[in-house]
DOTORBA-861267 format. One line per 5 residues: their letters; for each residue x, y, z of N, C-alpha, C. Coordinates in Angstrom, 2 decimals. Each point is the difference from the previous one (the first is absolute). Example, Ala and Ser with C-alpha at 12.3 -4.5 7.8 and 13.67 -1.06 7.14 Angstrom:
! DOTORBA-861267
AS = 13.19/-5.69/7.80/-0.89/1.19/0.00/0.90/1.20/0.00; -0.35/1.05/-0.72/0.82/1.19/0.06/-0.77/1.09/0.73
***
This chain:
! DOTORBA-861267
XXXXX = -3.77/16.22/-7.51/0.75/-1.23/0.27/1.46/0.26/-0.34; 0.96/-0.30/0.96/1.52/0.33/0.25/0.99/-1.50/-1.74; 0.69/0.32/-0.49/0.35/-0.79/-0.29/0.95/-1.20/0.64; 0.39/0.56/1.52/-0.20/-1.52/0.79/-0.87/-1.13/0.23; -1.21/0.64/-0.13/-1.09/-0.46/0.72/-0.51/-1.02/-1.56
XXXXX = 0.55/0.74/-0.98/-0.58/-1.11/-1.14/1.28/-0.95/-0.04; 0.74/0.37/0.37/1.37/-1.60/0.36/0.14/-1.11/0.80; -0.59/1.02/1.35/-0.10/-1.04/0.99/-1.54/-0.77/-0.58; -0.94/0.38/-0.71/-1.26/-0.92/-0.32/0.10/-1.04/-0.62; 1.25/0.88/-1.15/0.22/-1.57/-1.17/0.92/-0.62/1.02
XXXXX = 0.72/0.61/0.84/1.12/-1.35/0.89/-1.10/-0.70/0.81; -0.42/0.33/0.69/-1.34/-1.15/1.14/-0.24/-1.11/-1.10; -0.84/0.48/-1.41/-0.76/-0.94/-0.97/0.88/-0.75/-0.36; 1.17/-0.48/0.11/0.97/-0.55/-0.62/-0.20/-0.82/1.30; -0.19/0.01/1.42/0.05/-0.68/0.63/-1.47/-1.02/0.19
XXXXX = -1.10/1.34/-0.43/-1.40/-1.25/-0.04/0.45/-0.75/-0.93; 0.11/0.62/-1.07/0.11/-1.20/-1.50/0.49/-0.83/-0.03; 1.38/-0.10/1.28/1.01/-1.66/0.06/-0.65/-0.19/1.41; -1.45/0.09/0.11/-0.63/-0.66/1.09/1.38/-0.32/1.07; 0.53/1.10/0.48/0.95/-0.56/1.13/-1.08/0.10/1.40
XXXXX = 0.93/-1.40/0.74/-0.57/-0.27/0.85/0.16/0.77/1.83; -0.77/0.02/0.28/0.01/0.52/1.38/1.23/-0.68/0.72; 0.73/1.22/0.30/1.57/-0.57/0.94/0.03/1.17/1.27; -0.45/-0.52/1.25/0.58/1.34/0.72/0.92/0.42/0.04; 0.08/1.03/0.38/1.30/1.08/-0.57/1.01/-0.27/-1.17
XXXXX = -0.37/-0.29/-0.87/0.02/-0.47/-1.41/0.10/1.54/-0.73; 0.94/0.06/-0.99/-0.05/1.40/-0.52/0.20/-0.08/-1.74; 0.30/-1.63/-0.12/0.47/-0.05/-1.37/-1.09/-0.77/-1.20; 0.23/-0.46/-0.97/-1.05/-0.58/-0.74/-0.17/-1.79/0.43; 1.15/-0.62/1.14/-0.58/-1.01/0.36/-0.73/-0.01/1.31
XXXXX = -0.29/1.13/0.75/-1.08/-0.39/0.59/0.32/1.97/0.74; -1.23/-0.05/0.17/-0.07/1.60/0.93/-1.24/-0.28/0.96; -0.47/1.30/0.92/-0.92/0.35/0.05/-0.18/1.60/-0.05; -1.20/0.43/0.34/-0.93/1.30/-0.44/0.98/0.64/-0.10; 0.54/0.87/1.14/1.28/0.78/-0.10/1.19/-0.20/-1.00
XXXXX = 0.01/-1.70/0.14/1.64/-0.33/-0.84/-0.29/0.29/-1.32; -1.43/-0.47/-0.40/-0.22/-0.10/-1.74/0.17/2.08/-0.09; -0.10/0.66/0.57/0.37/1.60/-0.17/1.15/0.51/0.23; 0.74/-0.60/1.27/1.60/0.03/-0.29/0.77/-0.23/-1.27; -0.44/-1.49/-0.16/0.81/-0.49/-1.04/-0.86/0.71/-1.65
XXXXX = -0.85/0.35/-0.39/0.01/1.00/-0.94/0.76/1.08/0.36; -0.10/0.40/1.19/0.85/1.55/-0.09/1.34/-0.37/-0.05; 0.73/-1.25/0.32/1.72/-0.33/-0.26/0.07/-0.18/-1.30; -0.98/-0.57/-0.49/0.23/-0.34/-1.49/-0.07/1.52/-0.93; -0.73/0.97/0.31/0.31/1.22/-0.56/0.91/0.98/0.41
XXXXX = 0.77/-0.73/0.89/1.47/0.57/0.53/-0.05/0.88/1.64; -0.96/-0.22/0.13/-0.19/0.74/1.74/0.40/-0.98/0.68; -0.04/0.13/1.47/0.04/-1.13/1.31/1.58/-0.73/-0.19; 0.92/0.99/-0.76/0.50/-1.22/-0.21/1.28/-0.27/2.01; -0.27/0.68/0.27/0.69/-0.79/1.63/-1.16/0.01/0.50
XXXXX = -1.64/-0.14/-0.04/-0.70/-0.02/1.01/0.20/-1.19/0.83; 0.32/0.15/1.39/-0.52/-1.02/0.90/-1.57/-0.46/0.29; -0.10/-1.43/-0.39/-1.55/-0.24/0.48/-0.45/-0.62/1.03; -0.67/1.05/0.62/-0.40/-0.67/1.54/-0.67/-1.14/0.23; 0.40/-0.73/0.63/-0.35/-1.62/0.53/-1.07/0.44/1.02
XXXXX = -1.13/-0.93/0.00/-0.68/-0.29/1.43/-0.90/-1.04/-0.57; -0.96/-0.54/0.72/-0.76/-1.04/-0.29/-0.58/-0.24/-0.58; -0.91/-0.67/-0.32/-1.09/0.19/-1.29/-1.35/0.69/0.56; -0.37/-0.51/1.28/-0.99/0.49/0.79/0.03/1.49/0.84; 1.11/0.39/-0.43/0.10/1.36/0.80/-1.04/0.60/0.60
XXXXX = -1.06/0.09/-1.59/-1.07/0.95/0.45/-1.20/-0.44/0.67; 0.19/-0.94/0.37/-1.03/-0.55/1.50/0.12/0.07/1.25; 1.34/0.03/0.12/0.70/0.52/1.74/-0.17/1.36/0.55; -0.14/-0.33/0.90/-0.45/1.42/1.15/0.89/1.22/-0.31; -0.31/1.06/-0.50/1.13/1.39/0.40/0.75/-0.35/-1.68
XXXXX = -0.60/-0.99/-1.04/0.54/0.18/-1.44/-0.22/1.56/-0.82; 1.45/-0.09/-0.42/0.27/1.22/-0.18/-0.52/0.53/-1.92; -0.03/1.04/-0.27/-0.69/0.34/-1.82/1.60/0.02/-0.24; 0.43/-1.28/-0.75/1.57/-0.25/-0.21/-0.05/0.51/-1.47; -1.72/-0.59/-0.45/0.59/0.35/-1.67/-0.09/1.77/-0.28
XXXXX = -1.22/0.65/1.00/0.21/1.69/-0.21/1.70/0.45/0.76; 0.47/-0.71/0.96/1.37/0.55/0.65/1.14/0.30/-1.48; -0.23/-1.47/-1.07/0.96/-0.07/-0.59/-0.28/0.76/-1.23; -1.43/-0.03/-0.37/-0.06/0.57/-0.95/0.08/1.71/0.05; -0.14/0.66/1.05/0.46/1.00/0.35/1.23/0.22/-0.32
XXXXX = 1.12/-0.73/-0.16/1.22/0.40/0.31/0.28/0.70/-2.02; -0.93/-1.06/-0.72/0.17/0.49/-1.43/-0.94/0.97/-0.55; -1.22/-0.51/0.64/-0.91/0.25/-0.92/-1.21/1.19/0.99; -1.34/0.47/-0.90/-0.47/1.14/0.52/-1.41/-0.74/0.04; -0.86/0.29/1.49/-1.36/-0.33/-0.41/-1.28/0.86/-0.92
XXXXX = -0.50/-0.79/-0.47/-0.71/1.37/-1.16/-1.35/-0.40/0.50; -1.32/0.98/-0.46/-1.48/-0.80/0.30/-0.22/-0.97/-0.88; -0.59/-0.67/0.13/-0.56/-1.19/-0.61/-0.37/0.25/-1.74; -1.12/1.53/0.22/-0.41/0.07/-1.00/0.83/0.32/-1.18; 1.54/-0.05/-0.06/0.88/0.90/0.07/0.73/-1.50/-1.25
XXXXX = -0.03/-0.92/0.49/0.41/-1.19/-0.52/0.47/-0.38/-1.40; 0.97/-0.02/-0.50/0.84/-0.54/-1.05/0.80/-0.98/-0.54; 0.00/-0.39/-1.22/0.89/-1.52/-0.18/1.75/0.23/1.04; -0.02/-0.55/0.85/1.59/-0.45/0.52/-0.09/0.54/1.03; -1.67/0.39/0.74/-0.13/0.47/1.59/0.03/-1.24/0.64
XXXXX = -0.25/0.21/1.28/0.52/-1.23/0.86/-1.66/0.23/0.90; -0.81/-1.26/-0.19/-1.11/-0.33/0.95/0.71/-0.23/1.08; -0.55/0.38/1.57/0.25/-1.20/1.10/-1.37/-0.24/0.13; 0.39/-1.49/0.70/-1.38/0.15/1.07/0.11/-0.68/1.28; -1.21/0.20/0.75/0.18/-0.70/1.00/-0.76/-1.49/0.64
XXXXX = 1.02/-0.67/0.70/-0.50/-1.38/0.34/0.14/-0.16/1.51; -0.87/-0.36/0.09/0.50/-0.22/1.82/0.17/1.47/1.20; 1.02/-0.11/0.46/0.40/1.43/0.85/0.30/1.35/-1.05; 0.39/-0.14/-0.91/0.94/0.65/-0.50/-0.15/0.46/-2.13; 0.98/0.80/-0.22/-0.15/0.18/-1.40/0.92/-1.38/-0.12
XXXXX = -0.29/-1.10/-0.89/0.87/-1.17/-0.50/0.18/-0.61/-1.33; -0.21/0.83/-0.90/-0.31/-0.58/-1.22/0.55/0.94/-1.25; 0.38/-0.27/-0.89/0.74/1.22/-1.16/-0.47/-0.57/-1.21; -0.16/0.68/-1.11/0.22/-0.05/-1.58/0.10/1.37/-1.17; 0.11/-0.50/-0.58/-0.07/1.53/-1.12/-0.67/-0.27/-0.89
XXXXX = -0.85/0.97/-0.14/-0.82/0.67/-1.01/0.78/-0.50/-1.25; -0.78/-0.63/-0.87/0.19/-0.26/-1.67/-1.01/0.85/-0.66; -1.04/-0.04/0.08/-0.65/0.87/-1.21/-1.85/-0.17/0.78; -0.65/0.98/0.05/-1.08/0.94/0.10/0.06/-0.83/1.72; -1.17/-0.80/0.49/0.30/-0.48/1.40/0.52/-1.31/-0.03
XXXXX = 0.93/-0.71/-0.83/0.47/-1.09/-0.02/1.39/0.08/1.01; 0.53/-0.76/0.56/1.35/-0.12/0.61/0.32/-1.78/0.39; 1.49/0.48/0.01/0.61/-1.41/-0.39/0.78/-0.02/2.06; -0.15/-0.92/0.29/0.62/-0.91/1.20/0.51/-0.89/0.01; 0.31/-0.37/1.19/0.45/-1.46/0.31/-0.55/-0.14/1.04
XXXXX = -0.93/-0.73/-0.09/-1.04/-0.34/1.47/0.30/-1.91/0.72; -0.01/-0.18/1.03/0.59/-0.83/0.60/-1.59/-1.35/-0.38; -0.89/0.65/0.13/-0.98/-1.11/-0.34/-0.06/-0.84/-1.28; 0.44/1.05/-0.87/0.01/-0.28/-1.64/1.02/-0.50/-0.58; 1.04/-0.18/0.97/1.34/-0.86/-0.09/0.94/0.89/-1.33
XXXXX = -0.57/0.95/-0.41/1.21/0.49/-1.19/-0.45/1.10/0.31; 0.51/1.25/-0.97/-0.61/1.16/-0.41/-0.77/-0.26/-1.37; -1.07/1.05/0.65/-0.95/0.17/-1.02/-0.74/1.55/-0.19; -0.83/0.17/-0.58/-0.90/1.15/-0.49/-1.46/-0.18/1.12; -0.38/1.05/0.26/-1.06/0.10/0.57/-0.73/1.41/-0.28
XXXXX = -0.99/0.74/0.64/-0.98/0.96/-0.14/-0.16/0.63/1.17; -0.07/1.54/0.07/0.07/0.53/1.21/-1.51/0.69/-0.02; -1.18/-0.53/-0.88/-1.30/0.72/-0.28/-0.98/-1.09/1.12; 0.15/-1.33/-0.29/-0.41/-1.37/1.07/0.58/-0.59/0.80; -0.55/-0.83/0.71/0.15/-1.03/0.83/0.77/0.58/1.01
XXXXX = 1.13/-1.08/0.61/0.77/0.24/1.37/0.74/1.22/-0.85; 1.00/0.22/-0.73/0.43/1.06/-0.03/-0.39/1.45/0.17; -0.99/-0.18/-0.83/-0.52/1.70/0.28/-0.54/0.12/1.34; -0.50/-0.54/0.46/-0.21/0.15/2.22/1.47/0.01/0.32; 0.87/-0.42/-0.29/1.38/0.10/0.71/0.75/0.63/0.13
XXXXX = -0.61/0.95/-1.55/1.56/1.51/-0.56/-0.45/0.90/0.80; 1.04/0.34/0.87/0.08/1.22/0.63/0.89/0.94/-0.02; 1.20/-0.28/-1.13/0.85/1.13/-0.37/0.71/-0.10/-1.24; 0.56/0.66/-0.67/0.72/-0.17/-0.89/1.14/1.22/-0.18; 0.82/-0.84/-0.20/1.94/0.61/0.04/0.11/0.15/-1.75
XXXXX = 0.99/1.50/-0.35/0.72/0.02/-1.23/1.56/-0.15/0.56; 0.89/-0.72/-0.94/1.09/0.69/0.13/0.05/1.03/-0.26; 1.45/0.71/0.79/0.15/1.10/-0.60/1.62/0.26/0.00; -0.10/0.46/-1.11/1.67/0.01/-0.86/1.03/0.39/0.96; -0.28/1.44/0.85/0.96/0.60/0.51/0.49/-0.66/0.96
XXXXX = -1.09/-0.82/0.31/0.17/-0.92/1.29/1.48/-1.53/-0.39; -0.85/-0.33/-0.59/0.64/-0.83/-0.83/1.71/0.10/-0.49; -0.12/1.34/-0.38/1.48/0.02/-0.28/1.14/0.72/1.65; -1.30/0.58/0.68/1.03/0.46/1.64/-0.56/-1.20/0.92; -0.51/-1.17/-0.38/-0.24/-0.47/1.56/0.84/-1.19/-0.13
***
C-alpha cells in the first residue's frame, strides 16, 4: 500500500463521516458525486489542482454509443491493476447500464467509501456482497509519475 493511497482513504472518510450529500459533478464536501468525492480528496492532498471536470449528464451511461469516461479519465492518472491485487486508496469501478459508471476507494480489507446517487450522500459499502461485488469489474491505482507529468 502506496502512502497516497493511505491519504486519499483517510481523505474519502472525511467525506463519509460528514455524510456529504450526493451533488452531480460535485467535487467538494458540500455535495459531490463518485468521481467528485475522489477528485476532491486528491485536491485536498494537493493534486488536480487545475483539473478541468468534465460535464455531461447524469444519465450518460444509458445512451446508445456511451462512452468508459471514468476508465478514459482515470487512465490519464492512474494504472489498472488485477483485482486480486487490491489495496487501501485503489479505485473500484463498476459497471451500470452500457458502460463502466461508478467509482470509490478502497478503505480497508473489502470495504470502500462512495458517493452513490441512490443513497443521497457518500457512504461505505462491501465489494465481497450484494450489487457491488457483481458490478466490480476493474480497479485503478494512482500512479505518482503520472500524477506529477500529466
Amino acid at each position: 500500500m502506496s502512502e497516497l493511497g493511505k491519504q486519499l482513504a483517510a481523505e474519502v472518510m472525511k467525506f463519509v463521516e460528514a455524510k456529504v450529500p450526493y451533488e452531480h459533478r460535485g467535487t467538494t464536501m458540500f455535495g459531490c458525486d463518485c468521481t467528485g468525492m475522489i477528485i476532491g480528496g486528491m485536491k485536498n492532498l494537493g493534486h488536480f489542482k487545475n483539473y478541468k471536470l468534465r460535464q455531461y449528464p447524469k444519465d450518460w451511461n444509458l445512451h446508445a454509443g456511451a462512452g468508459d469516461n471514468i476508465r478514459e479519465e482515470l487512465s490519464r492518472f492512474a494504472i489498472e491493476i488485477p483485482k486480486k491485487e487490491i489495496t487501501v486508496g485503489d479505485i473500484p469501478i463498476f459497471a451500470f447500464a452500457r458502460c463502466y459508471a461508478h467509482a470509490g476507494v478502497l478503505i480497508s480489507g473489502k470495504t470502500f467509501a462512495h458517493c452513490y446517487v441512490a443513497a443521497g450522500k457518500c457512504e461505505y459499502a462491501s465489494l465481497e456482497k450484494g450489487q457491488w461485488a457483481s458490478r466490480w469489474v476493474s480497479t485503478y491505482r494512482f500512479d505518482e509519475a503520472k500524477l506529477n507529468h500529466g
